[in-house]
C-alpha positions as CSV (number, residue, x, y, z in Angstrom):
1,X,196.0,258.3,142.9
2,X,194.2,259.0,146.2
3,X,193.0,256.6,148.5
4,X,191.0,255.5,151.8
5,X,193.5,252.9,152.8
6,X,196.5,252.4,150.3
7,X,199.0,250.2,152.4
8,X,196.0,248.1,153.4
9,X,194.4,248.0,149.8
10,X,198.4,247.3,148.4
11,X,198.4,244.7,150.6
12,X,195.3,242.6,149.2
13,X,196.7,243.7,146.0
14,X,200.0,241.9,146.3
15,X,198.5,238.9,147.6
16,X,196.0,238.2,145.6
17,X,198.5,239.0,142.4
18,X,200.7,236.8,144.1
19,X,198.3,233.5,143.7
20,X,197.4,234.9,140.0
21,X,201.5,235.4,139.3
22,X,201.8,231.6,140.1
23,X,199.1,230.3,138.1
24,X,200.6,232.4,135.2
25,X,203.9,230.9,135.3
26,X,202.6,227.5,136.1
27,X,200.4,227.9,132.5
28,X,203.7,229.1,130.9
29,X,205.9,226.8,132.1
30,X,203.6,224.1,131.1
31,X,202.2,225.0,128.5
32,X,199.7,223.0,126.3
33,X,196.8,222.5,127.3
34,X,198.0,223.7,130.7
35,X,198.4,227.1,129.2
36,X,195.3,226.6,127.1
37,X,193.2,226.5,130.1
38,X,194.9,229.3,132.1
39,X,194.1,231.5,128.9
40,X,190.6,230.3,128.5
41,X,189.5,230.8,131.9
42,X,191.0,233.9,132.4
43,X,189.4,235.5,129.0
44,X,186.2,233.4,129.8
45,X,185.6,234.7,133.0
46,X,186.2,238.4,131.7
47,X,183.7,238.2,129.1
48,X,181.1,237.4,131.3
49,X,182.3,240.2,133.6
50,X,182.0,242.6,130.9
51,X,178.6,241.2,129.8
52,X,177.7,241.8,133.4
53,X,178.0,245.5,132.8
54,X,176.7,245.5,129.4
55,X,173.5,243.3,130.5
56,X,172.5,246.4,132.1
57,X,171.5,248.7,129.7
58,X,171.3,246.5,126.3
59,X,170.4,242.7,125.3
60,X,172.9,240.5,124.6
61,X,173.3,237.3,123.2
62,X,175.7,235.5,125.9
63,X,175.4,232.3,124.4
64,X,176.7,233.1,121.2
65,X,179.5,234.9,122.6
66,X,180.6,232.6,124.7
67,X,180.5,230.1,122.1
68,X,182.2,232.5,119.5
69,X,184.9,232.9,122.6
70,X,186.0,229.3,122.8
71,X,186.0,228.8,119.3
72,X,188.4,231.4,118.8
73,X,190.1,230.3,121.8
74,X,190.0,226.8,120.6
75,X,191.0,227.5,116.9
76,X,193.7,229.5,117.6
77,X,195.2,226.5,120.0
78,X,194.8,224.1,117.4
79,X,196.3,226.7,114.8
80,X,193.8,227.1,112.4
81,X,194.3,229.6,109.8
82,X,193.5,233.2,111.0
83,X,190.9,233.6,108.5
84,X,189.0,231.4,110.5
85,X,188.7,234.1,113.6
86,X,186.8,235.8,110.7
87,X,184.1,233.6,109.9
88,X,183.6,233.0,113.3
89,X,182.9,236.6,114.2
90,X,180.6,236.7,110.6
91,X,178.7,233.4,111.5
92,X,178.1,235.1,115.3
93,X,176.9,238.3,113.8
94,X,174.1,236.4,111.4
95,X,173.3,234.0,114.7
96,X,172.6,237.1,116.3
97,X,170.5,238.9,113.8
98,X,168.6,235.9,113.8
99,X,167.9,235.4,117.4
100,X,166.8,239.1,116.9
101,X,164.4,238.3,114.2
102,X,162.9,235.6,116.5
103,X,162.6,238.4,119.0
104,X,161.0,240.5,116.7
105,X,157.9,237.9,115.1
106,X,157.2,237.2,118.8
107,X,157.5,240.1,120.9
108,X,157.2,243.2,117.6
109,X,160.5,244.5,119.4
110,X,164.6,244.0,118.6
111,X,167.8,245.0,119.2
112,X,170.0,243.9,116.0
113,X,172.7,246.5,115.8
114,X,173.0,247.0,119.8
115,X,173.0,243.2,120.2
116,X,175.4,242.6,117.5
117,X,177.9,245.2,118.9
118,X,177.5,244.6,122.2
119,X,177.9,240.7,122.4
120,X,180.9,240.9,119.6
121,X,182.7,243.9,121.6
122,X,183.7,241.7,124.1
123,X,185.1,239.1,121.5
124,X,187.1,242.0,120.2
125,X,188.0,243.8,123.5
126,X,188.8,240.5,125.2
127,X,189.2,237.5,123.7
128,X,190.6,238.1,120.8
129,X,193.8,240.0,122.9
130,X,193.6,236.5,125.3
131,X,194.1,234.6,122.2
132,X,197.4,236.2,121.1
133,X,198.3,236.1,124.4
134,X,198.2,232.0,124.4
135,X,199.4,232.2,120.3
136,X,203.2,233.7,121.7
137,X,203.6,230.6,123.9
138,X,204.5,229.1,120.6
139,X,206.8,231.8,119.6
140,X,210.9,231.1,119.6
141,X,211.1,232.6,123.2
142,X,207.9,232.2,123.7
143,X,208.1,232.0,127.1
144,X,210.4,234.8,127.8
145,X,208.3,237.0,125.6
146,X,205.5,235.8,127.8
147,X,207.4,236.2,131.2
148,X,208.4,240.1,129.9
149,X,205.1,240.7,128.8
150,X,203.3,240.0,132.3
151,X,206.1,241.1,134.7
152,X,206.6,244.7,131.8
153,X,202.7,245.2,132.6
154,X,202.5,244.1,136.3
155,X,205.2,246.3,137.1
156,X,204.1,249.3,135.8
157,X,201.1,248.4,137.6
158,X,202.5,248.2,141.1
159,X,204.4,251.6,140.5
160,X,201.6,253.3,138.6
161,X,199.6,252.3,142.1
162,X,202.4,253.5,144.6
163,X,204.3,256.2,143.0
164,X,200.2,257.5,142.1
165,X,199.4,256.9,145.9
166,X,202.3,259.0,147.6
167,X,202.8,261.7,145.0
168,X,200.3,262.1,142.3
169,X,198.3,265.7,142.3
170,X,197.9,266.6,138.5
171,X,195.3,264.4,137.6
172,X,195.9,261.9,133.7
173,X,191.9,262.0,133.1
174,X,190.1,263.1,136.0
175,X,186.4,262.5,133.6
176,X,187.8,258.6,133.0
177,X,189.6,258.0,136.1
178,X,189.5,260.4,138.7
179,X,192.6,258.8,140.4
180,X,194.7,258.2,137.4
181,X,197.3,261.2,137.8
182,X,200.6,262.2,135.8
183,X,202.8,261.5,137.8
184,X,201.4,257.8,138.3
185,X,201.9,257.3,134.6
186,X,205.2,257.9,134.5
187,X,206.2,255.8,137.5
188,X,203.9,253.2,135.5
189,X,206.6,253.5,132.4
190,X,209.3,253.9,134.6
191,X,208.7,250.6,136.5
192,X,207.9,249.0,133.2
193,X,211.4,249.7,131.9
194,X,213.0,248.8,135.5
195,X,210.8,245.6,135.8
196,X,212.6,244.3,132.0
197,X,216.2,245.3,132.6
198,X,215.8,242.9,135.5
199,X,214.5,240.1,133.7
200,X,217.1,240.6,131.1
201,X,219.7,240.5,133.5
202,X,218.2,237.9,136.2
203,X,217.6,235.5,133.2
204,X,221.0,236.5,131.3
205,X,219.2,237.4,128.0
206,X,220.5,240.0,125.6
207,X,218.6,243.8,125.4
208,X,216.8,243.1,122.0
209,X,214.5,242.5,121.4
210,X,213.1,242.0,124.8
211,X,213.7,245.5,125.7
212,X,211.1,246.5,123.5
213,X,208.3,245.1,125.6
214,X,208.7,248.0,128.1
215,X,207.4,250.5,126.1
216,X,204.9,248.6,124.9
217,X,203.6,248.3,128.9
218,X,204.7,250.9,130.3
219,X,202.4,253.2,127.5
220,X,200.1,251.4,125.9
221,X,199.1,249.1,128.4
222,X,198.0,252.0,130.6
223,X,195.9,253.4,128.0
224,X,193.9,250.0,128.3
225,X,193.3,250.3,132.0
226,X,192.0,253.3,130.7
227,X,189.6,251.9,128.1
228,X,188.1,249.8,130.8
229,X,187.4,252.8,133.0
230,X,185.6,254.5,130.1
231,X,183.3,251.4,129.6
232,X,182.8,251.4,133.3
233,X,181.9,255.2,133.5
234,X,179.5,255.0,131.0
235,X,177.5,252.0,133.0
236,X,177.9,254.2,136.5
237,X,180.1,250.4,137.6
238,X,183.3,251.2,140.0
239,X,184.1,247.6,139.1
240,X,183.6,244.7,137.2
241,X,183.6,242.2,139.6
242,X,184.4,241.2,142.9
243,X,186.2,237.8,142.6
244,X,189.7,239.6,143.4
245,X,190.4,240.8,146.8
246,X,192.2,244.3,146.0
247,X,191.7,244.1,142.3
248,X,187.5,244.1,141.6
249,X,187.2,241.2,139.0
250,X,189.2,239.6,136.9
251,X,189.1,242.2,134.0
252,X,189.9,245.0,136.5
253,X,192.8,242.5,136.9
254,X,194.0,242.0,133.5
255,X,192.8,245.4,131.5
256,X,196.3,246.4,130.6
257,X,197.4,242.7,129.5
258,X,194.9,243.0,126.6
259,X,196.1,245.6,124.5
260,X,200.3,244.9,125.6
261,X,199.3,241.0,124.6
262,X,197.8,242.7,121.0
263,X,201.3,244.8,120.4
264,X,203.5,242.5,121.7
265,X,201.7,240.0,119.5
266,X,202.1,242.2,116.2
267,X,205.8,243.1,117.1
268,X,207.0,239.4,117.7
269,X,204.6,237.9,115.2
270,X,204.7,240.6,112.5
271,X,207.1,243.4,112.8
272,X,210.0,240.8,113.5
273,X,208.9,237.9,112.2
């Protein structure tokens, strides 16, 4: 991927990552509430960075997803039966509909179904993901699943970004991400794959199943960087935020975490269970 600046650009990158990487491993560490509140915070402020861009072109009912967030969030902490993450999207959507019938006996206008999809989106495209994310703390290994998870996904990051930088040319989806490029994908799995064999060996672990998180990164969790440029393309938005010196917001931040935290939950959780 091209660039104006890359060394000074990589620079803001690695610091601000680095305050983010120790606030990671601090929640995981800790865990508990400790963890709890990492999670929240981090899918919190997302969803309001990804209402941000919706709010532009559609109405939204930020309340009840926020509220819908948290007790998901909240639920799940507390391990209440996944049946309940159900209900709680169902009871969101008829809270909606009704603040849209409200709308429309006072103002003759609503906007159910965009409403409805837009506010619960983010629940699905965000929180949710954040809330499997905080469920593998709880795993046996949890917190080496965790620690592979965010070092698989941060270092196919950093070599998507330099190995993209110095020698991409064939472009990945030049009408998604213009700066996305072949050759930065495979760097991307390639450090992914790197990044875990030295965790397994640093932390003296055996290959499985830990190995298996690198794929998991190195593939899927760019084609979630790349969901979040589509959404972004569509609102004309280069980011979707600005609280992260290199990075945009906090969703630019943590777009490939989302769907690596969803498969890494459903292998560990599911496959191997």
């Amino acid at each position: 991927m091209a660039g104006s600046n890359p060394s000074r650009e990589f620079v803001q990158r690695t610091l601000s990552g680095a305050v983010i990487v120790l606030g990671i491993i601090g929640g995981i560490y800790l865990g508990g509430w400790a963890w709890i509140l990492v999670v929240s915070l981090l899918a919190l402020v997302s969803l309001s960075e990804y209402y941000r861009l919706l709010g532009k072109r559609m109405k939204l009912s930020r309340g009840i997803g926020y509220i819908c967030a948290l007790s998901v969030l909240l639920s799940s902490a507390e391990g209440v039966r996944p049946v309940s993450i159900a209900l709680i999207l169902s009871l969101s959507t008829y809270a909606i509909f009704m603040v849209e019938m409200m709308r429309r006996q006072t103002t003759q206008q609503s906007f159910a179904v965009g409403n409805v999809g837009g506010t619960l989106s983010g629940v699905l495209f965000i929180v949710i993901p954040w809330t499997c994310i905080l469920l593998l703390r709880s795993f046996p290994m949890g917190n080496l699943i965790l620690v592979s998870l965010f070092a698989c996904t941060w270092g196919c990051d950093v070599m998507a970004y330099l190995i993209g930088a110095r020698w991409g040319r064939f472009r990945l989806c030049e009408y998604i991400s213009p700066k996305k490029t072949w050759e930065g994908f495979i760097g991307g799995v390639v450090g992914s794959f790197l990044v875990i064999a030295v965790v397994i060996y640093v932390l003296e672990q055996p290959p499985y199943p830990l190995f298996l998180i690198a794929p998991i990164c190195g593939l899927a969790g760019q084609l979630g960087d790349l969901a979040e440029s589509l959404v972004k393309r569509e609102l004309d938005e280069k980011d979707s935020g600005r609280i992260i010196p290199g990075h945009g917001g906090v969703l630019d931040r943590f777009d490939s975490i989302l769907i690596n935290g969803l498969l890494t939950y459903l292998l560990f959780g599911v496959v191997l269970a």
